[in-house]
N, C-alpha and C positions, 0 to 999 in steps of 0.2 A: 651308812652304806658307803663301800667306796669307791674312790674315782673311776677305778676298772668294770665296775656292777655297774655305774650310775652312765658312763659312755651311750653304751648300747641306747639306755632308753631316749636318751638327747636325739642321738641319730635316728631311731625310729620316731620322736614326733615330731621333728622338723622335717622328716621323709614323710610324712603324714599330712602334713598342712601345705607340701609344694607340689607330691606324686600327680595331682592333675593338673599341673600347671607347667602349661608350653612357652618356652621363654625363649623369647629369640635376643641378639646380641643388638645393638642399636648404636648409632653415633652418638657422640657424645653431642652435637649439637640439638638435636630431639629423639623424643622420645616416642613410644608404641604401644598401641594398645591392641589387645589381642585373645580369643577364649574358646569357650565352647558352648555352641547353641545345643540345648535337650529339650524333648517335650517332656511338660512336668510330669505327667504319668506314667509314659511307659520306659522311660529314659531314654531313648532312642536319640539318635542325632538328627537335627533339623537341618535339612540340606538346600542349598538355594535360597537362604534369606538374606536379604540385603543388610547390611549395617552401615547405615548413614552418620557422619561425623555432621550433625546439626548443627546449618546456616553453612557448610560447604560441600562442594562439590567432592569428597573426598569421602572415601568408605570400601568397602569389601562384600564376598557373599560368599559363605558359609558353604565346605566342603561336603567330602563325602561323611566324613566324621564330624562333621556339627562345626568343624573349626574353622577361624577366620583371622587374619591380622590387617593392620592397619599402621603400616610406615609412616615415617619422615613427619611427625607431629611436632610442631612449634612448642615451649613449653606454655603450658596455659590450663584452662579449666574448659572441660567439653562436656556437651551432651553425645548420646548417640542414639538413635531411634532404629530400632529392628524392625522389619518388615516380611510379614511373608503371607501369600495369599491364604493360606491353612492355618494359620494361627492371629491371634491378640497381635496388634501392634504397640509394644512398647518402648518408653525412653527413660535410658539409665542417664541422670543427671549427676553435677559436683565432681566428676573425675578428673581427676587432678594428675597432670604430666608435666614430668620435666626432666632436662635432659639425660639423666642418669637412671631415667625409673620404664622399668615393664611394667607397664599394668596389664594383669590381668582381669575381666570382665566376662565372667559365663552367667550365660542367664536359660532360665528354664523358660521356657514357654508354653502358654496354654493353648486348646485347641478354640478356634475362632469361631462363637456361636451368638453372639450378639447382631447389631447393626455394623455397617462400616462408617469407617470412622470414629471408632472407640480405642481408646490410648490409654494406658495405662501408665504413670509417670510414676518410676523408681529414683531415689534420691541414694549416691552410691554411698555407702558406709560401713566400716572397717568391724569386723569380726574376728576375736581369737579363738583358736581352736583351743579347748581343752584337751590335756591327755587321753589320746585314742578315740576321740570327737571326731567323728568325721563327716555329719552334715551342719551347716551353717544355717542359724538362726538369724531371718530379713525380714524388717521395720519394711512395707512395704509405703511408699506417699498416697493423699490422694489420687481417687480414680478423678478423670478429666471428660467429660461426654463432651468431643468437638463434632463440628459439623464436618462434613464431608472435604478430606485433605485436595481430592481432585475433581476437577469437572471435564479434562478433555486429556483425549490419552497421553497426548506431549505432557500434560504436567502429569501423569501418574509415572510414564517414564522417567522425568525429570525424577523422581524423588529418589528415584531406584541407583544404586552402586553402580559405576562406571559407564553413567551415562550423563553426557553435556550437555550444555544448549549456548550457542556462538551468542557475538553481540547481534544477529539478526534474529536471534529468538531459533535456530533450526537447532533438533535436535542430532545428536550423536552419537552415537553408542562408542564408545570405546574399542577397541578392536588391534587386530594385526595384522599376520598372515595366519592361516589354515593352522598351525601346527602351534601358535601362539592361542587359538582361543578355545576355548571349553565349553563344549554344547549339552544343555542337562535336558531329558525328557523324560519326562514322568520317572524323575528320581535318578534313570540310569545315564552315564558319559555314552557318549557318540561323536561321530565328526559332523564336519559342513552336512547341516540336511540338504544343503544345493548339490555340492559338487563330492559329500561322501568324503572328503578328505578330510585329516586331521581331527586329534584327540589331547586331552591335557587335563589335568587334576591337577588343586593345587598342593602346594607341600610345604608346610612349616617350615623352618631352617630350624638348625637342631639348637638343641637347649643350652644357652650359654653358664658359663661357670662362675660367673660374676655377674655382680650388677644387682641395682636395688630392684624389687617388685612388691607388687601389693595384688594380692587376690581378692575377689568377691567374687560369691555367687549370688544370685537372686532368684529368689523362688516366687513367683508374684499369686496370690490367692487366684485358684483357677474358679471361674466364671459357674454359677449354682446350677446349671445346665449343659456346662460341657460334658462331650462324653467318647473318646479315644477310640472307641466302636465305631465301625464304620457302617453298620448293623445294630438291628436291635440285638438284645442279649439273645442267647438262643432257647432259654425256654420264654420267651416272650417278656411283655412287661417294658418299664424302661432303667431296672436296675438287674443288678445279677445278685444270682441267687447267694443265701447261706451267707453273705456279705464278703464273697471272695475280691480277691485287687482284682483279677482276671475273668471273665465268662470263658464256661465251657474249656476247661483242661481236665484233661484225663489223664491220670497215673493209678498204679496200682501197686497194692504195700501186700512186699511178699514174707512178712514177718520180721524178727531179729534173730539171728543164729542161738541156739543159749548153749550153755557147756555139758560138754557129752565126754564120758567118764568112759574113760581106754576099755573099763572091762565089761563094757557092757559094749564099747564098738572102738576098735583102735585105729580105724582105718577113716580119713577123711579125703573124700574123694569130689571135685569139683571142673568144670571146662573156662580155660583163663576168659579171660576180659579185658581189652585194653581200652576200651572205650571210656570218657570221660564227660558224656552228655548231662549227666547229672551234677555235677559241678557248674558246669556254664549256665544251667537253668535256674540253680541256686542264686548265683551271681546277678542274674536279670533280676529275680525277684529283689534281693535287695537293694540292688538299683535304682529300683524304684520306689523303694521306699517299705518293703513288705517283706515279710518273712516267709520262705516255701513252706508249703504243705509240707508233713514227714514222707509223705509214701511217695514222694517225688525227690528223695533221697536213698541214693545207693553208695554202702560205704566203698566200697572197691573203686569206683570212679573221683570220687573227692581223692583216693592214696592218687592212683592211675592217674591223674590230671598232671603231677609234678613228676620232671625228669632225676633219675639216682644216679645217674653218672656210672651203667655197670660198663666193663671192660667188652667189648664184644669181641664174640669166639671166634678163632681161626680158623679151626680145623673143624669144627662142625657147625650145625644148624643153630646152638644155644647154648650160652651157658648157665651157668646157678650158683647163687647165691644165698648167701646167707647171713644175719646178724643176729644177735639176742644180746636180750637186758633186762634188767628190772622194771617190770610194767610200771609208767608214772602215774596212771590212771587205776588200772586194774589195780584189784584188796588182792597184798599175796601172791601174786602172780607175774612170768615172765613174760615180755610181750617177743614175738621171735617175727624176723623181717624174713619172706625167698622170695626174692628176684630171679626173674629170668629178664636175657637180654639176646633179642637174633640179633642173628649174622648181618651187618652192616652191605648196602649197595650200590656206588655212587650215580649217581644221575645219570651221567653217562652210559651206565652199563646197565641200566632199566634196560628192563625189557617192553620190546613195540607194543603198546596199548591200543585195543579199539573201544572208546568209550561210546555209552547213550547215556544222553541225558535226558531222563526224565523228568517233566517241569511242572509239578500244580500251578494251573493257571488261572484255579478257581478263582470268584471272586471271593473271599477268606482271605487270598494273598494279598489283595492290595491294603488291608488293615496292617499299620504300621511301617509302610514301604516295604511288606513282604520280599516281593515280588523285585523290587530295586534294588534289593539286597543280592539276590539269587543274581539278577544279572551280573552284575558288579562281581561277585565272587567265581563265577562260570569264567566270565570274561579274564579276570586272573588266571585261573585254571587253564586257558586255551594259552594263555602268555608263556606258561609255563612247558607247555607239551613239546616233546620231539619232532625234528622234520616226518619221521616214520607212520605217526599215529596219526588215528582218524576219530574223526564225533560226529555223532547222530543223534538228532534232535527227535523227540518224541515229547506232547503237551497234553495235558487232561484237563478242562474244565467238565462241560452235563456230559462230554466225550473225549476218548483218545483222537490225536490227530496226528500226521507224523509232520515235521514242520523242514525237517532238515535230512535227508539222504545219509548214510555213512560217507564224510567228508573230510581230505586228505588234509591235514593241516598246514600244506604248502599253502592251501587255500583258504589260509587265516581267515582274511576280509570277508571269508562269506560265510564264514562258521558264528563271525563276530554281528553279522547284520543279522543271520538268523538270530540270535541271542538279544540282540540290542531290540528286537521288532514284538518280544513278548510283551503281551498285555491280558490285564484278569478281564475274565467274563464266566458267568455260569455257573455252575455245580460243582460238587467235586466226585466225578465218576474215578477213586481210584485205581479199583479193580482191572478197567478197561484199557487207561493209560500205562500200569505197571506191565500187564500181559501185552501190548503191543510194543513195548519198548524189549522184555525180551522175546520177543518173536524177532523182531529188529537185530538183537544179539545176536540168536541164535543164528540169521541166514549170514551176516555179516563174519560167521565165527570163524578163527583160525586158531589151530592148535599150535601151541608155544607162545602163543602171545596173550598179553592179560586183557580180558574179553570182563568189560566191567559197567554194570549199571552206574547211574549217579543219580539219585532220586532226592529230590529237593520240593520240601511238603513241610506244609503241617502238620500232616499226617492225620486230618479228618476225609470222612468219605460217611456220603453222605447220599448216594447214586450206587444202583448193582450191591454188587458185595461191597459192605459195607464193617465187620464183625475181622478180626486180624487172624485168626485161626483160619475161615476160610479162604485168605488169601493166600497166607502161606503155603496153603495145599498145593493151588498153581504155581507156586517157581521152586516149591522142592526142586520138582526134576530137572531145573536149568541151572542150579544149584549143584547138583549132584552132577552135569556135564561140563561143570568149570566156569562158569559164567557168575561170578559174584555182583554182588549187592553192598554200594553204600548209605545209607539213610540216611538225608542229612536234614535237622530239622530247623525250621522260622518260624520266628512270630509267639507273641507272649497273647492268650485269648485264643480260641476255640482250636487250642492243639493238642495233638493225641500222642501223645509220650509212649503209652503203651502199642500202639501201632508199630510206631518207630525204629523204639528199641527191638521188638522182634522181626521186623524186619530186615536190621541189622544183622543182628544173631543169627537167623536162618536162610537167611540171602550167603551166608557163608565170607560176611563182608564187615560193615563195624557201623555204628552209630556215632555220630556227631550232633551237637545243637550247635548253631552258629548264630551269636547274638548283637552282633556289629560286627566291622568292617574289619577292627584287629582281627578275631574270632577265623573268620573268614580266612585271613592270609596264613594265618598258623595252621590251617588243616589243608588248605589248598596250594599253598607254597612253600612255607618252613619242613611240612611233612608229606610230603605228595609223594614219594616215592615209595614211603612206607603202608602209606594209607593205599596205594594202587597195586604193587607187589609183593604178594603175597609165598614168606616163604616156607610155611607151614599149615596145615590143616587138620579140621578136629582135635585141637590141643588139650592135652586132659591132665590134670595133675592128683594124684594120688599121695599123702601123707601117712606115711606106718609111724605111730607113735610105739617106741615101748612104755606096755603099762608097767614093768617093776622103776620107771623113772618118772614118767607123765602121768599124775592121778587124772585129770581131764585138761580139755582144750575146746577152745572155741574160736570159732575163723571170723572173722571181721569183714562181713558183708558176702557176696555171693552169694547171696538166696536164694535168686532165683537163674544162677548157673550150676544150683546141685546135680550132681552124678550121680546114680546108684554104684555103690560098691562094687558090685559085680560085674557092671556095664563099664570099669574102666580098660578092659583089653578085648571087649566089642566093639570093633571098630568100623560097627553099623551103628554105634553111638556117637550121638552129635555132640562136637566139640565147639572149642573158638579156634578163631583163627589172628595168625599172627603175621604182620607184614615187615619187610624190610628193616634193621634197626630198632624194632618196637620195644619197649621194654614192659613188661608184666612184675607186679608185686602184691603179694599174699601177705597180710598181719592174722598171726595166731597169738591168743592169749592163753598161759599154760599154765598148768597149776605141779611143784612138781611134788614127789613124796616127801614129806620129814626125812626120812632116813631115805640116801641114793648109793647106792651101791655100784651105780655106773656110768660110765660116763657117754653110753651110746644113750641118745634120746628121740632117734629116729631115722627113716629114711625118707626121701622126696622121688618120686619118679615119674617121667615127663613122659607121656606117650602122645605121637604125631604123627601125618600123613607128612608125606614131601610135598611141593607145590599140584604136582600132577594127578595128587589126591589117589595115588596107586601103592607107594611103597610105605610100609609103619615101619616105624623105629621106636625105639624106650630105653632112655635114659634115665641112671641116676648119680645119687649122690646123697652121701649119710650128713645126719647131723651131732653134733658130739658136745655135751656140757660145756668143755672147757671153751667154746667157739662167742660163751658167754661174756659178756660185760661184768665186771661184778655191780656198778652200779649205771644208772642211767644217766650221770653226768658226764660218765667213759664214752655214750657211745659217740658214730658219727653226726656231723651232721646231718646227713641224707636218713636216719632213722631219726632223731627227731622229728625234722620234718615231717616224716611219714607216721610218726603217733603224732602230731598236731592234727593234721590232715582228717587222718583216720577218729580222733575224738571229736573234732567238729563235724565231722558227718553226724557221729553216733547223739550228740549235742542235736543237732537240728532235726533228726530220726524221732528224739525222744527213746531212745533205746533204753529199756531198764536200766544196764549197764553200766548208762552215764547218769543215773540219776547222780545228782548231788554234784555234778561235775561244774565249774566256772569258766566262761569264757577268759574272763581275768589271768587262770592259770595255762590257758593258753597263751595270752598275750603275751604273759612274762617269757614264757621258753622261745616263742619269737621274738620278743626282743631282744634276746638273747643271740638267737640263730643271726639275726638280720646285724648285730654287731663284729660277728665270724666272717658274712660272706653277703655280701647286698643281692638283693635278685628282685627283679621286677615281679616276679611271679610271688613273692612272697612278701613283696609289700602291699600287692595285690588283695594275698589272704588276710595277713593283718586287718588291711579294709574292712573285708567281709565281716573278718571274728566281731571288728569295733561298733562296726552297724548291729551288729545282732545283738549285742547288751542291750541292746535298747529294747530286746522282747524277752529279757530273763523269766519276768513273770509269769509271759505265756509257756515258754518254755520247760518250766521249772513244774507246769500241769502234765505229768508223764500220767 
């Protein structure tokens, strides 16, 4: 192989062995230790844990994202003892610092079910990654049964991060002024609970470009009775059922497309999707150590998850694209890329939003800091909003409650206590909660401004209607008077994916899963403008293959966003809908005739409402042979990408289609890609693809 082939794979697995490792720049005269706390099962970041540099007064405690550093270290050999009241307390010993070295130390932690005073002593030790290896195998040391570390609160203080005790023995807490300290309650930032003032998270420095590091992680053997539920399972008992990683998740498997021959039907008719829920839920599962279910894979959101860089239109609502190649996957067949891309809208020139947020406050949210999630991400979202806009709080546990007024966001400070003061308790009546929050919409509603739910759930209901058909029934019509719906979902264990997404879909709004605090910032601040305005509705796409070119075709995911044929210039048929900047992309597999005689191979035509849900319009645009790759090493990047994407869905699906398909030959065209153009996002996936080898077997059972 040569030196140009062999590049790429270097850079992809030394970008493999550091991508979770925060490295901050350090004096030359000491050094820093520094990581990330997870609980071992559900991956989740452990927020609030102390990390003591044992036998000093010197330590940290663990952010919103599990992360934590530890400056200005003498060069030496340290312990450090983790603490938190919900978990194992353990100490990673032998770490070794010196003045030129990051170390990093991320340790997973179990959930604490034993006695207190149980320690778990890890002894630190060096791991290489093999090629596309990407979790670490840990020698765990003996377990240590001590007796009780404290007997009066000054020394349980004592033990904890940023807290003294003079040569008179009085204790100290650390501290500043208001706007220097960071106050956590039940998972969410807040300010002075005295005086209300000030707020502060901490923030790694960014990643230095030099300098020696050494990573470990540690997975320490979790305890023969812990159990991440914060509840029993929900069909009872004290294991779940079927031997799932998760109790109680509901998804529902709407088939695989298969290929349908021009002459029996030319016409492929479907309503876009830009939602990309199904990727991020994917992602959690393997994070944890587990492979998704197939019917909790939709191919359209694995392509939809990555941006293609289309040109956005000037002069109208959209524009269209298109690419073809040689299918790398597909027997014989060409894979063809249509993108759509709206009309771009800067921040500034959003339009005045009245938002409700609707909050599950069941108790369901507080498994896994649901619920600490939801504020955290709310609270971003309110950072984000215009002088002009206003938010109204609406909360559901065994009832709806309204908790917050339509409130103007000049009046930040009380939109933000409202939010900061949520706590679970109860049921989950969602029926009750969804309907008061648009009744809330509705009196609040003004025309010309975006009039938008924000429902933040698990999406179980458990209280009233309960069943997603008959919930849908009630907000058609607030739906159909402008008033959209976003669904955005939490929590891995008793959530209802199927609720969700249609919710989404017929709230006239979009689906999200949000599975940490990145997660979070990319849908409520990277995309906020798009995710809120809306500059299309019931968007339908329509495909005329000609049969004397296209023997068959078949479209890659959208199952369950089919159109009837006929219903695509009904435009009392329900579409998706498209916001700001969004971009849309369709993978067809085509198969063409031996002998082609032309070089038209079809048309695409875009039919949509304008925002105000009053005027259609219908676009198109043909497509032509020569618009072809002759091979699939011609094309772009951005279609690669999108048949990696689009075969790892169909990989993890179990789709006929891919049988026989390898992760491996994924890897290879990424590490290829990832040698062209580096992207977090797709060293991301890489991740994802390298974990999942690890269930070829199960996989390989279509």
């Amino acid at each position: 192989m040569c030196l140009k082939k062999i590049i790429p794979y270097l850079l992809l697995l030394t970008l493999l062995l550091v991508a979770n490792a925060m490295i901050d720049a350090g004096s030359q005269e000491t050094g820093r230790i520094q990581g990330t706390l997870t609980n071992i099962k559900t991956g989740d970041p452990v927020v609030g844990a102390s990390i003591m540099v044992v036998g000093t007064s010197t330590g940290a405690i663990s952010d919103f994202d599990g992360k934590y550093l530890i400056k200005r270290l003498r060069p030496g050999v340290y312990s450090l003892r983790i603490s938190h009241l919900d978990f194992n307390t353990e100490e990673v010993t032998n770490i070794v610092v010196t003045a030129d070295t990051f170390t990093v130390i991320s340790v997973q932690l179990t959930k604490s079910v034993k006695e207190i005073g149980k320690t778990i002593e890890v002894t630190a030790k060096h791991d290489i990654l093999d090629k596309f290896k990407t979790s670490n195998q840990v020698v765990i040391g003996k377990e240590q049964k001590k007796t009780a570390p404290v007997t009066t609160v000054d020394e349980l203080l004592s033990s904890v991060s940023g807290v003294v005790t003079n040569d008179k023995g009085e204790v100290f807490i650390k501290g500043g002024r208001a706007y220097e300290v960071g106050y956590i309650v039940d998972g969410a930032p807040m300010g002075d609970p005295v005086t209300g003032l000030g707020q502060s998270e901490i923030q790694l420095q960014s990643v230095p470009q030099s300098g020696k590091r050494y990573t470990r992680i540690y997975r320490p053997t979790p305890a023969i009775s812990s159990n991440d539920n914060l509840s029993s399972p929900a069909h009872g008992g004290n294991a779940i059922v079927n031997g799932e990683p998760f109790d109680a998740m509901f998804f529902k498997n709407y088939g695989v497309n298969p290929f349908v021959d021009t002459e029996d039907d030319r016409l492929s008719t479907f309503a876009i999707d830009v939602d990309d829920a199904s990727y991020v839920m994917a992602r959690s599962y393997l994070k944890s150590g587990n492979l998704p279910p197939n019917e909790a894979i939709r191919t359209e959101e694995f392509v939809n998850h990555f941006k293609y860089n289309y040109a956005p239109p000037r002069n109208q609502p959209f524009s269209i694209f298109f690419e073809g190649a040689p299918s790398k996957f597909g027997s014989n067949s060409q894979l063809i890329k249509i993108g759509i891309k709206g009309k771009e809208i800067a921040k500034e020139n959003r339009k005045d939003a009245n938002l409700v947020f609707v909050v599950d406050i069941s108790g369901s949210m507080s498994s896994g800091n649901r619920l600490g999630l939801v504020r955290k991400a709310l609270r971003m979202l309110v950072d984000e909003l215009n002088q002009n806009d206003k938010v109204g709080i609406v909360v559901y546990g065994s009832r709806g409650e309204v908790r917050l007024q339509p409130t103007s966001i000049r009046n930040r400070a009380e939109i933000i206590r409202a939010i900061e003061s949520l706590n679970t308790a109860g049921a989950t009546n969602a029926e009750q909660g969804i309907k008061m929050g648009y009744e809330m919409a509705q009196r609040y509603f003004e025309s010309g401004k975006i009039n938008r739910i924000i429902l933040c759930s698990d999406g179980v209901a458990n209280v009233g209607t309960t069943g997603p058909d008959q919930i849908l029934k009630q907000i058609k019509k607030y739906a159909d008077q402008g008033i959209t719906l976003s669904a955005i979902g939490f929590g891995m264990g008793n959530y209802n994916d199927v609720l969700m997404e249609k919710l989404g879909n017929k709230g006239n709004g979009s689906y999200a899963y949000v599975d940490d605090i990145k997660e979070a910032k990319r849908i409520f601040i990277e995309n906020l403008t798009g995710n809120l305005q809306v500059i299309a509705r019931d968007v339908k796409i329509q495909v005329d293959f000609n049969p004397q070119v296209v023997r068959s075709y078949r479209l890659l995911g959208y199952e369950n966003r089919d159109v009837a044929d006929n219903k695509f210039r009904d435009d009392k048929e329900d579409g998706g809908e498209i916001g700001a900047g969004h971009e849309v992309t369709a993978l067809y597999e085509v198969k063409f005739h031996k002998q082609i005689r032309s070089d038209y191979v079809g048309t695409v035509y875009v039919r949509y409402k304008d925002d105000s849900g009053k005027e259609v319009s219908e676009i198109n645009r043909g497509l032509r042979k020569s618009m072809f790759h002759s091979a699939f090493q011609n094309a772009s990047y951005e279609f690669k990408l999108a048949t990696v994407a689009a075969e790892y869905a169909e990989i993890l699906r179990k789709s006929y289609w891919a049988k026989g398909s390898d992760p491996q030959d994924l890897l290879n065209i990424a590490a290829e890609l990832l040698g062209e153009r580096q992207s977090d996002e797709l060293i991301e996936l890489i991740g994802m693809i390298a974990k999942t080898k690890r269930f070829e077997e199960s996989l390989a059972q279509n």
